[in-house]
N, C-alpha and C positions, 0 to 999 in steps of 0.2 A: 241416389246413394252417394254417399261422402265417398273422397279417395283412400279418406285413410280407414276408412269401415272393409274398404277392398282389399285393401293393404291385410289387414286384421282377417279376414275372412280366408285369403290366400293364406298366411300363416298359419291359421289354424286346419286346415283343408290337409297342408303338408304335415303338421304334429297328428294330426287324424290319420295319415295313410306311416306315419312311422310308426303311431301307433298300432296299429292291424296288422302290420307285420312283427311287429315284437308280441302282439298277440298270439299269432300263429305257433310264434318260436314258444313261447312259454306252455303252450297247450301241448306240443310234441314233445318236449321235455319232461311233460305232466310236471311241470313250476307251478302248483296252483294258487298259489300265496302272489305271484305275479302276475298271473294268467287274472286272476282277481283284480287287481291295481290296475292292471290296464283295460280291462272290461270299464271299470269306474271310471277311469279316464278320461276311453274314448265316448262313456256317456256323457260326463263333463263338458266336452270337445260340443258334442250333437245341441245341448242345452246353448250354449252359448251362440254357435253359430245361429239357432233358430232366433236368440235374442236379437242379433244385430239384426238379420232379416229383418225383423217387425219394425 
């Protein structure tokens, strides 16, 4: 694996765990219109990460 694949993979890792917490926040709030966006998101986030893997 490339360094800057690691690079990339750490950044996203970190947008993934900001994400799950602004998840959390918008679920308690019942913000479902965000709570949505970031669901998308953090699926977004998963797709990608498994892309570099491969």
């Amino acid at each position: 694996m490339k360094e800057e694949d690691i690079s990339l993979l750490n950044q996203m890792i970190k947008t993934l765990k900001e994400a799950e917490l602004k998840l959390e926040e918008f679920y308690n709030k019942k913000d479902y219109e965000n709570f949505r966006r970031s669901k998308e998101l953090i699926l977004q986030i998963h797709e990608k990460i498994s892309e570099v893997l491969k």
